[in-house]
C-alpha positions in Angstrom: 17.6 69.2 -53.5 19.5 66.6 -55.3 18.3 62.8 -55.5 19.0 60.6 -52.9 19.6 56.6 -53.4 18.7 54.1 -51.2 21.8 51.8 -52.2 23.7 49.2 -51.0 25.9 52.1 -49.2 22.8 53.5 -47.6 23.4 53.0 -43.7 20.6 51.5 -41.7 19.1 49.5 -45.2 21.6 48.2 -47.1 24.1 47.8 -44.9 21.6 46.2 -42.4 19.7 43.9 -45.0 22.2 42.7 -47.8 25.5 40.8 -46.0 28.4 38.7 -47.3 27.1 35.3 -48.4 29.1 32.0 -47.7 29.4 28.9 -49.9 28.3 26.2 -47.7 30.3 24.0 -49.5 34.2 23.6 -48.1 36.7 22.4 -50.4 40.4 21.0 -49.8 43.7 22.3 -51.4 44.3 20.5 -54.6 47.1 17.2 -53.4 48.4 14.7 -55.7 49.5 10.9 -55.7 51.5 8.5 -55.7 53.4 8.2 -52.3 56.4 6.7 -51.7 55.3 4.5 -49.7 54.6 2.3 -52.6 58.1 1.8 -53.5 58.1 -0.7 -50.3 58.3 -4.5 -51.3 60.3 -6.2 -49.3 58.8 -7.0 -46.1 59.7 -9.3 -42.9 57.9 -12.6 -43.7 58.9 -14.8 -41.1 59.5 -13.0 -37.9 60.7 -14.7 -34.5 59.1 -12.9 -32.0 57.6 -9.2 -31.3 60.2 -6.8 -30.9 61.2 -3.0 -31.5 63.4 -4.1 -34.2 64.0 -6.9 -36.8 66.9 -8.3 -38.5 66.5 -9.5 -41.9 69.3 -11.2 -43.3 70.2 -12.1 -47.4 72.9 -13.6 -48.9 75.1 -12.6 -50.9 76.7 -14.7 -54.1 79.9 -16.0 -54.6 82.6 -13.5 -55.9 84.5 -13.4 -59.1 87.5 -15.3 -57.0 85.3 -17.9 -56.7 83.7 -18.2 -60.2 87.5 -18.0 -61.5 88.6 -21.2 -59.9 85.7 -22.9 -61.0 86.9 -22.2 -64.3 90.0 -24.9 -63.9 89.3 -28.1 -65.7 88.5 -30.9 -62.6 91.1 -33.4 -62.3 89.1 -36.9 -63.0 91.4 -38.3 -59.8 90.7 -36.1 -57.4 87.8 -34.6 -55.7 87.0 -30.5 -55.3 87.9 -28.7 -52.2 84.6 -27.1 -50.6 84.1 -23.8 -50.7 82.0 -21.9 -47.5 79.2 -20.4 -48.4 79.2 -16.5 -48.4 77.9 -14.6 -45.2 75.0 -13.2 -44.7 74.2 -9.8 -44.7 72.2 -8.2 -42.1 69.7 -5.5 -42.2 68.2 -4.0 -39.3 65.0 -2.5 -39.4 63.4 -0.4 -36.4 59.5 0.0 -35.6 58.3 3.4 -34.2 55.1 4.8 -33.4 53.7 7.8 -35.3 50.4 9.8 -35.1 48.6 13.3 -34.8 45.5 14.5 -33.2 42.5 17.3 -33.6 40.4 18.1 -30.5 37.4 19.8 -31.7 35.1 21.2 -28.8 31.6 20.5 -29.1 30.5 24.7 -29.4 32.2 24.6 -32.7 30.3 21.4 -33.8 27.0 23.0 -32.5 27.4 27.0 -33.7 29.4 25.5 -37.0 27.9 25.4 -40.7 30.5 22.9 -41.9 30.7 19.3 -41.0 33.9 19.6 -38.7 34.1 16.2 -37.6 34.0 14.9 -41.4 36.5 17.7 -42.2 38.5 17.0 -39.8 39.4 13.6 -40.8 40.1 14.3 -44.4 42.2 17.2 -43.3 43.7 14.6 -40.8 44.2 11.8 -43.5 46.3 14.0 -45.6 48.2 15.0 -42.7 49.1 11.2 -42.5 50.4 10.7 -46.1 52.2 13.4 -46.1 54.1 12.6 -42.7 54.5 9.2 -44.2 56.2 10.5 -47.3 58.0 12.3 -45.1 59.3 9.7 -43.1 59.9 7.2 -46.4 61.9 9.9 -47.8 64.3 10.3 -44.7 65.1 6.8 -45.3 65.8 7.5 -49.4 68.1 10.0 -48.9 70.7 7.5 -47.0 71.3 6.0 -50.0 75.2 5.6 -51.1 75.1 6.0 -54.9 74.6 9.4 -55.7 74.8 10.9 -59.3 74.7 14.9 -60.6 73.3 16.7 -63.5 75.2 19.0 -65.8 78.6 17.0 -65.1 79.3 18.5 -61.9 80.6 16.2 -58.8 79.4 18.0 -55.8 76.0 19.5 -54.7 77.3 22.7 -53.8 78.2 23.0 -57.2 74.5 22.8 -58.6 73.1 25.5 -60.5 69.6 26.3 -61.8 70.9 25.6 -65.5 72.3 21.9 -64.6 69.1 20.3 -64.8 67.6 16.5 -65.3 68.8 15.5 -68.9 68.5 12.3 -70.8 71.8 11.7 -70.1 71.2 11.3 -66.2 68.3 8.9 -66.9 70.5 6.8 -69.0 73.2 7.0 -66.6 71.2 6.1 -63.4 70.0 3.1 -65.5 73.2 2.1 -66.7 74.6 2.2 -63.3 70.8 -0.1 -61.8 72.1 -2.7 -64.7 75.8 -2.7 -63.5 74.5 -3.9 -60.3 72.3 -6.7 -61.5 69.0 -5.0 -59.9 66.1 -6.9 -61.0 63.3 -4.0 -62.6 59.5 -4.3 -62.1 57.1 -6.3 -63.9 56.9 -7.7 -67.1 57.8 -5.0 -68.9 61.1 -4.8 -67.2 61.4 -1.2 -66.2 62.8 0.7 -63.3 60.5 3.6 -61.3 61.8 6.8 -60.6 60.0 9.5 -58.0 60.7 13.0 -59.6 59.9 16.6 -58.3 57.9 18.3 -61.2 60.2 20.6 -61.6 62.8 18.0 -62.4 60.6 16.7 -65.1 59.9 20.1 -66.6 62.9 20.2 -67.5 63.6 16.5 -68.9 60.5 17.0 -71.0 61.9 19.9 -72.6 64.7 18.7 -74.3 65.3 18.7 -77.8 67.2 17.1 -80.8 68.1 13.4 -81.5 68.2 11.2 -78.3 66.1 13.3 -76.2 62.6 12.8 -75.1 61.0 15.3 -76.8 61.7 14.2 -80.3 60.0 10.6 -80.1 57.2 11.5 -77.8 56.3 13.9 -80.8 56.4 11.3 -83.6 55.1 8.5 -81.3 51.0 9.7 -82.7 52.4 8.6 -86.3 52.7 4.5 -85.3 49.7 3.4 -84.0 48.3 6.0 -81.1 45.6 8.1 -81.0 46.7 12.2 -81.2 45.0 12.3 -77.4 47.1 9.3 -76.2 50.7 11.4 -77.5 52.4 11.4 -73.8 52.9 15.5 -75.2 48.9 16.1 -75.4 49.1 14.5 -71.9 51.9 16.1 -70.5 53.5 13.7 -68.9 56.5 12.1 -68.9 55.5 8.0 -68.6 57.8 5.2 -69.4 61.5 6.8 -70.9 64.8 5.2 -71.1 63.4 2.2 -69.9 62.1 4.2 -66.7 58.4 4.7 -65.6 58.6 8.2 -64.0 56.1 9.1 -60.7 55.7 12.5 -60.1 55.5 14.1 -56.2 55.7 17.5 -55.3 57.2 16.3 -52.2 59.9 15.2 -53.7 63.2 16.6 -51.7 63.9 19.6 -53.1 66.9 21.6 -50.6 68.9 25.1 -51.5 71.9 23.3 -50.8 73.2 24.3 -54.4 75.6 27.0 -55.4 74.5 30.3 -53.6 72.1 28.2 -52.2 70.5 27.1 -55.7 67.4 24.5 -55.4 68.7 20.8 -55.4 65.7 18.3 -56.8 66.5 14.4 -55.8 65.1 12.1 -58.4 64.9 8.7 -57.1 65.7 6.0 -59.5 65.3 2.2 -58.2 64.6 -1.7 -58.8 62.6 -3.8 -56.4 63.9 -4.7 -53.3 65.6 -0.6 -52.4 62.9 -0.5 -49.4 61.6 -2.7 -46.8 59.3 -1.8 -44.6 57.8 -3.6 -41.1 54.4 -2.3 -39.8 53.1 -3.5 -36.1 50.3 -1.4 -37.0 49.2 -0.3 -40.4 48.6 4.1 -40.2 44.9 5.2 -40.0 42.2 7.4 -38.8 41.7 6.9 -35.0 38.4 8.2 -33.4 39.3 9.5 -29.4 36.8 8.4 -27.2 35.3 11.0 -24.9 36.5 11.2 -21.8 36.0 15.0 -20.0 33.2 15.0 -17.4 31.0 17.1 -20.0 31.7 15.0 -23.1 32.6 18.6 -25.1 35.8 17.2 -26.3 35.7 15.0 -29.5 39.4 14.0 -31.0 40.0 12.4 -34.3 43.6 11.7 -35.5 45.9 8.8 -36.7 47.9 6.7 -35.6 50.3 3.7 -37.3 53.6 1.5 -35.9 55.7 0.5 -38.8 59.2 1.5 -40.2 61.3 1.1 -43.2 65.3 0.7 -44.2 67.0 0.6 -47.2 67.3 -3.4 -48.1 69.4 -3.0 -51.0 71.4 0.1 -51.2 72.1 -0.8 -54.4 69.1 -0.8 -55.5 68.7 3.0 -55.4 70.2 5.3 -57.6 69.8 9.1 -56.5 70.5 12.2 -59.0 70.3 15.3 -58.0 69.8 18.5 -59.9 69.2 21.5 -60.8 65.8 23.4 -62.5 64.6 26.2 -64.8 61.8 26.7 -62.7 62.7 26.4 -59.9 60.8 29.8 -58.8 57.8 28.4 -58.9 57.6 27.4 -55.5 
């Protein structure tokens, strides 16, 4: 008679006595900052009275016409004809409620290993910065000045090969300085929120006047070899530019034969405003069924946002190499 094994396989012992063990541990998926939210510094400071809007108004300066006729000599006999000062310009900015919820039963929170309640209000957190890039970015993509990679002058004409060059950054900053947009900090530079992809690409240029070049020499004057933006991977301050990246970042296939699209949002101060009644965060429910079983944590926030400056905002869209890997 042959052996016989009392294994794992063996019915009755091992498939009785050895089971599938859990980590009791529960982890997130990986997420990543900054939000766009950030970009927000221009807020109502003075407001009149509650309400589901706000108008804030700026002025604007006095045109070339009237700089040109300042330019005449005065006549020491007679006085200067006033000039009105230029009108305002309104822009109107809307409050709206926003929130989510979780109802967890209390069976789960009895029977379950995890903490739900604490899981669900990181789960529910995340939930809110996402929405709120979300909702930021619905707002970015009304801007007016629109640029394209790769020469082209339409998005339908976007390809996978006319992706974010040097060129583009230069461009978009060219155009910020055209409009006399005032740049952030003491340093001077403009911020830009760029889909990694986008970047990929950018970083991976070569030759004189691209970024690759300089970022490589830059460990030869002064820095550290661990402090080269290539050991880091990142792209940094370029062209005068501090670059943010955000995998949120809109990315459409509204190119040619429906070819990804990646917006990279260029901008000075004062692009957004934003008004909040009620700054977002994590709301506990109370309990209110007749068996208290029902326990809901979500968020909640009233606030809103315009664009305050449209010229403020530079958008570029593009193409990428990799775009396959989402």
């Amino acid at each position: 008679m042959a052996t016989q094994f009392t294994s794992v396989a063996t019915p009755g012992i091992g498939t009785n006595t050895v089971q599938t063990a859990y980590d009791l541990i529960l982890e997130f998926q990986l997420r990543e900052t900054p939000v766009y939210r950030m970009w927000a510094d221009k807020r109502p400071e003075k407001q009149s009275m509650p309400g589901s809007n706000v108008v804030l108004n700026r002025y604007d300066w006095f045109d070339s016409t009237a700089v040109n006729a300042a330019k005449t000599p005065l006549n020491e006999e007679q006085d200067v004809d006033s000039t009105k000062m230029p009108a305002t310009v309104p822009v109107t900015l809307t409050f709206n409620e926003y929130g989510f919820a979780v109802t967890r039963t209390r069976k789960l929170g009895e029977f379950s290993f995890a903490d739900v309640d604490m899981d669900a209000a990181l789960a529910t957190s995340a939930h809110m910065l996402d929405t709120l890039d979300e909702l930021v970015q619905d707002v970015l993509v009304t801007g007016t000045q629109i640029l394209f990679s790769g020469g082209q002058s339409a998005e339908g004409n976007l390809t996978a090969s006319h992706t974010l060059a040097t060129n583009d950054v230069q461009r978009a900053v060219t155009l910020l300085r055209t409009k006399k947009v005032v740049p952030w900090g003491p340093a001077e530079l403009y911020g830009a929120g760029v889909h990694p992809h986008a970047v990929h690409d950018l970083r991976r240029t070569t030759g004189s006047g691209e970024w690759r070049l300089p970022a490589e020499y830059a460990a030869g004057f002064g820095n550290s070899a661990m402090g080269n933006s290539i050991w880091a991977g990142e792209l940094g301050v370029y062209e005068g530019v501090r670059f943010a990246e955000n995998t949120r970042t809109r990315r459409t296939l509204t190119g040619s034969a429906g070819a990804a699209v990646y917006r990279s949002f260029f901008h000075g101060k004062q692009a957004l405003a934003e008004g909040v009644y009620v700054e977002p965060g994590i709301v506990l429910g109370p309990v209110v069924d007749k068996l208290q079983r029902f326990r809901t944590i979500g968020w909640y926030g009233m606030l809103g946002w315009t664009l305050y400056r449209n010229e403020a905002l530079v958008t570029t869209l593009s193409g990428s190499s990799v775009s396959a890997l989402l």
